[in-house]
C-alpha positions as CSV (number, residue, x, y, z in Angstrom):
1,X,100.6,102.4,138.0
2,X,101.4,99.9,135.0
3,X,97.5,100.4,134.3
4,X,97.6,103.9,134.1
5,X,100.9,104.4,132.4
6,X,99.9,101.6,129.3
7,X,96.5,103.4,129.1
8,X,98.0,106.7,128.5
9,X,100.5,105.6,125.9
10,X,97.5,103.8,124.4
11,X,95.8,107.5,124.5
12,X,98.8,109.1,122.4
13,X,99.1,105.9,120.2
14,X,95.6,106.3,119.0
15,X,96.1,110.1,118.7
16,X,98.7,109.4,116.1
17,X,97.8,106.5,114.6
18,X,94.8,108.4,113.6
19,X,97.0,110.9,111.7
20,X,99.4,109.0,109.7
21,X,99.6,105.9,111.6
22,X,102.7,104.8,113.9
23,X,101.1,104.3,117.0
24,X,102.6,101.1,117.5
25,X,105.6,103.0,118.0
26,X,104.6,104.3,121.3
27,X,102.2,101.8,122.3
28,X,104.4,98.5,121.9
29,X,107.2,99.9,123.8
30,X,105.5,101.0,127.0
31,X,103.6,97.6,127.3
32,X,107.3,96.3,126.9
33,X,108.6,98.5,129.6
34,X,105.8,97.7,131.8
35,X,105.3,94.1,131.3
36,X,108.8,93.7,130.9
37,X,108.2,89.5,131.7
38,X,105.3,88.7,129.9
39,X,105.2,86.8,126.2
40,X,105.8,88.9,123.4
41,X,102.8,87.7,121.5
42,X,100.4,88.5,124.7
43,X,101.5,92.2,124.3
44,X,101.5,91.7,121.1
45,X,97.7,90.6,121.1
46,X,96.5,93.2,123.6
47,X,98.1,96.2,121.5
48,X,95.8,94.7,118.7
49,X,92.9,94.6,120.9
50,X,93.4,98.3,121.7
51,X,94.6,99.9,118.6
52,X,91.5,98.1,116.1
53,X,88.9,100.2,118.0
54,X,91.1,103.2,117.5
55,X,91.6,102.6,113.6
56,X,87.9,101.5,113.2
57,X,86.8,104.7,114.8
58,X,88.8,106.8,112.9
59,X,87.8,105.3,109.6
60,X,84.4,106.0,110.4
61,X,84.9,109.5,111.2
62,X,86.9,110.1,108.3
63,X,84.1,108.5,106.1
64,X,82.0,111.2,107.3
65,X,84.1,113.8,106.0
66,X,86.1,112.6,103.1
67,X,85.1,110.8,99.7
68,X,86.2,107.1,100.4
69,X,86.7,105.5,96.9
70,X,84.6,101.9,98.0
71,X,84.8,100.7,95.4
72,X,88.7,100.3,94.8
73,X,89.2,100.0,99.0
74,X,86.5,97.4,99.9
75,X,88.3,94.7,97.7
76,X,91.6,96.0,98.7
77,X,90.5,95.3,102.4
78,X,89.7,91.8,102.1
79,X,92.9,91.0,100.0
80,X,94.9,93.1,103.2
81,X,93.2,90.5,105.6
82,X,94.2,87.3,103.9
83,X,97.7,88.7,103.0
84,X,98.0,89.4,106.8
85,X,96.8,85.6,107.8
86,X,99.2,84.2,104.7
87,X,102.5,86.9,106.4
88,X,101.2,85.7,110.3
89,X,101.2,82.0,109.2
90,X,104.8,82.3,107.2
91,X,106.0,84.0,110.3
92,X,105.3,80.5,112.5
93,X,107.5,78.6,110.1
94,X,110.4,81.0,108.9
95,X,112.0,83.4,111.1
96,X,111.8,87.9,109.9
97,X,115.1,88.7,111.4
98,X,116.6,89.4,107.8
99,X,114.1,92.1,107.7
100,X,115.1,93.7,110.9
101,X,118.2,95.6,109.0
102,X,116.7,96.0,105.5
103,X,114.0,98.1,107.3
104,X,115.6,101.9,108.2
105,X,117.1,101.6,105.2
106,X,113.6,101.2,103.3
107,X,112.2,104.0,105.5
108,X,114.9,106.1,104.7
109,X,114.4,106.0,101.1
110,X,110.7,107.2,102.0
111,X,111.5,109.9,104.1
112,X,114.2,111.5,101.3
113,X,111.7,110.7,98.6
114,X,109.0,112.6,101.0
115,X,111.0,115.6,101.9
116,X,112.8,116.0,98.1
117,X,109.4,115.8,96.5
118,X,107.7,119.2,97.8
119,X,104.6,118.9,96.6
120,X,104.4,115.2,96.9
121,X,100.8,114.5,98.6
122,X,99.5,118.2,98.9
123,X,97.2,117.9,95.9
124,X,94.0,115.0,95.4
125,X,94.0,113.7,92.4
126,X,93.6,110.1,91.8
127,X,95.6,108.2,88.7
128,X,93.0,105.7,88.5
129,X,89.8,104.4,88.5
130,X,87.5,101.4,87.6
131,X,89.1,98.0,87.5
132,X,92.6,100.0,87.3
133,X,92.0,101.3,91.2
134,X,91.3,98.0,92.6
135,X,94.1,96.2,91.4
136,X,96.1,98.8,92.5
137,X,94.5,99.2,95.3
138,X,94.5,95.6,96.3
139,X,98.6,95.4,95.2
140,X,99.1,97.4,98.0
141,X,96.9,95.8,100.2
142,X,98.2,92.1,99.6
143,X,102.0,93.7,99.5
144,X,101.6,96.0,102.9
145,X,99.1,93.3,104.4
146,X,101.4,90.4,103.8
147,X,103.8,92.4,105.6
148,X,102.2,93.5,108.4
149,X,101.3,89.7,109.3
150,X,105.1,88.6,108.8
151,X,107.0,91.6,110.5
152,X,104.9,94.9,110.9
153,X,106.8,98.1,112.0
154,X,105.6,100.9,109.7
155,X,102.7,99.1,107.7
156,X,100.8,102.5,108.3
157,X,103.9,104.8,107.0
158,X,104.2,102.0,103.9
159,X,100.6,102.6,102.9
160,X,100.1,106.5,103.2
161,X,103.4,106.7,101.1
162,X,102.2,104.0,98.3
163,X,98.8,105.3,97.8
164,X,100.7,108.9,97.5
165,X,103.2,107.9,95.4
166,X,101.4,105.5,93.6
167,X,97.5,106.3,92.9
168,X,98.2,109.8,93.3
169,X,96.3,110.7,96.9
170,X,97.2,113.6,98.9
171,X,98.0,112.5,102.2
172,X,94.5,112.9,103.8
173,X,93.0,110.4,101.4
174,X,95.7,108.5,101.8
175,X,95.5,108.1,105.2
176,X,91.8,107.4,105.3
177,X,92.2,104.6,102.3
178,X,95.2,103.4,104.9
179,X,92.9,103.2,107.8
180,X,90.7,101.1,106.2
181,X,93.4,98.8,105.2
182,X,95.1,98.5,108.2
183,X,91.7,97.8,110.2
184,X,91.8,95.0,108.4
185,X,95.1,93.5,109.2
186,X,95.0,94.3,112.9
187,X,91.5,92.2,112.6
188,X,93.1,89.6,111.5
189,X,96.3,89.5,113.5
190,X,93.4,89.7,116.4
191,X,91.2,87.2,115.3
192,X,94.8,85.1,115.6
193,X,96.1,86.1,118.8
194,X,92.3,85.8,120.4
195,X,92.0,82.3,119.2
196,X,96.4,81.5,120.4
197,X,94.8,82.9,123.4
198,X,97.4,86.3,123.3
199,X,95.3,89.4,124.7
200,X,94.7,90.6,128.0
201,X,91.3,91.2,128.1
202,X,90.8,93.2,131.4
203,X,94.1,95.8,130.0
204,X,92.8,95.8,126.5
205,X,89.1,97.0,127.6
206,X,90.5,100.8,129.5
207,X,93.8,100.5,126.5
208,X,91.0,100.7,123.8
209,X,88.5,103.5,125.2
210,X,92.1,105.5,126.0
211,X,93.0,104.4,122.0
212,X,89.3,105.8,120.8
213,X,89.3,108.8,122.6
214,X,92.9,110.1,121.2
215,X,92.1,108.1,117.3
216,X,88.7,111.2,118.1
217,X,91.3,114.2,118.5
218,X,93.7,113.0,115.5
219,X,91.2,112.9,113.4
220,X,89.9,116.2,114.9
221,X,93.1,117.9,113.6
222,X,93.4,115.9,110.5
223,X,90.1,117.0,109.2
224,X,90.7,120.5,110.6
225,X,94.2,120.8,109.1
226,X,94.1,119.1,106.1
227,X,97.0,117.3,104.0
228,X,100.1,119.5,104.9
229,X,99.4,118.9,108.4
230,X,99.2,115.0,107.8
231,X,102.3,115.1,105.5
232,X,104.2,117.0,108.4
233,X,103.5,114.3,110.7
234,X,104.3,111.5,108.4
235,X,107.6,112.9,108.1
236,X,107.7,113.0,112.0
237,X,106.3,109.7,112.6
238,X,108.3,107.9,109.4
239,X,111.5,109.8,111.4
240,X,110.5,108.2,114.7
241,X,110.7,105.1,113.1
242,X,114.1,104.8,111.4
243,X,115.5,105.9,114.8
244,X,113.5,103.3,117.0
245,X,114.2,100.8,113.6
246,X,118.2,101.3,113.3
247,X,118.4,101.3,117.3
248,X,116.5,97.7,117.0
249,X,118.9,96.3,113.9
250,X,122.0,97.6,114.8
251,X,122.8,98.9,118.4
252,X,120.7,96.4,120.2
């Protein structure tokens, strides 16, 4: 049953994260509820495992489709990967907790920003290019990645709204360019929990297929829908998460 249950959630998860990201926001808390004994950094480690096939297909899938700016991104990716060792490293020695309070807050901020700004991320067109892009780029990368690595709950959110906000995406390009990013920090928060010894292999093999298959029908609907229908579920999604967020920091 606790098979069947986590692989499901991992299905949605995928389906979601493919959109806007988030999908650690279903996945994490139904291996929580069903492995409700286990070490938080084995569940930790098998969500990685599962979720990395989902975000890698879906970048590939939207590479297909949409211009990907390779240029500014590739070099962004790397810096994402060592900021994500540098954040999982710091978090060994100093504890997040102050984080856990200052976060709703933050996602607040984005989600008024988001919904006062109507035509924030409904038109493409990029404020930069050249070297300009890839520091940018890679700003957001070490910023996000480091973050990600240290605490994590709404990396995805943090870089669709920054590459929106900031290089001037609409929120399907901005959610490609943030696929690619975060591939690279759930690689190498895996490549950590894997050598920790952190992921159940034998749940994180039927997880990730479930994960692949619904990262397939987000970006189905992405592609299909375009950038209003991406924007409407980042509002959903960075909603989800101030709720699951404030419960965490405050009524917990």
């Amino acid at each position: 049953m606790e098979l069947f249950f986590t692989t499901l959630a991992s299905a949605l998860a995928g389906f979601v994260d493919a959109i806007v990201g988030g999908g650690g926001l279903i996945l994490l808390p139904a291996l929580f509820a069903a492995y409700p004994t286990t070490a938080p950094a084995t569940l930790f480690g098998t969500n990685k495992s599962a979720s990395v096939w989902g975000t890698a297909f879906a970048t590939w899938q939207y590479s297909r489709r949409i211009h990907v700016r390779w240029a500014g991104l590739l070099p962004a990716a790397g810096a994402t990967m060592l900021a994500a060792f540098a954040g999982a490293w710091l978090v060994t020695l100093i504890s997040p907790e102050f984080l856990r309070k200052l976060l709703p807050l933050v996602l607040l901020a984005v989600l008024v920003y988001t919904l006062m700004r109507k035509d924030l991320g409904r038109h493409h067109m990029p404020r930069f290019t050249g070297r300009t892009e890839l520091l940018a780029s890679s700003t957001i990368g070490l910023t996000i990645g480091f973050y990600d690595g240290f605490f994590g709950p709404g990396t995805g959110s943090f870089f669709v709204f920054l590459f929106v906000r900031w290089l001037g995406y609409d929120f399907l390009n901005a959610s490609v360019a943030a696929k690619l990013l975060n591939l690279s920090s759930n690689i190498a928060a895996l490549v950590l929990f894997t050598l920790k010894g952190h992921v159940w292999w034998h749940l994180a093999l039927p997880m990730a297929m479930a994960n692949v298959a619904g990262s397939l029908l987000g970006t189905h609907l992405a592609l299909q829908h375009g950038a209003g229908f991406v924007r409407g579920m980042f509002i959903v999604v960075v909603g989800a998460l101030i709720c699951k967020t404030s419960y965490d920091a405050f009524l917990r």
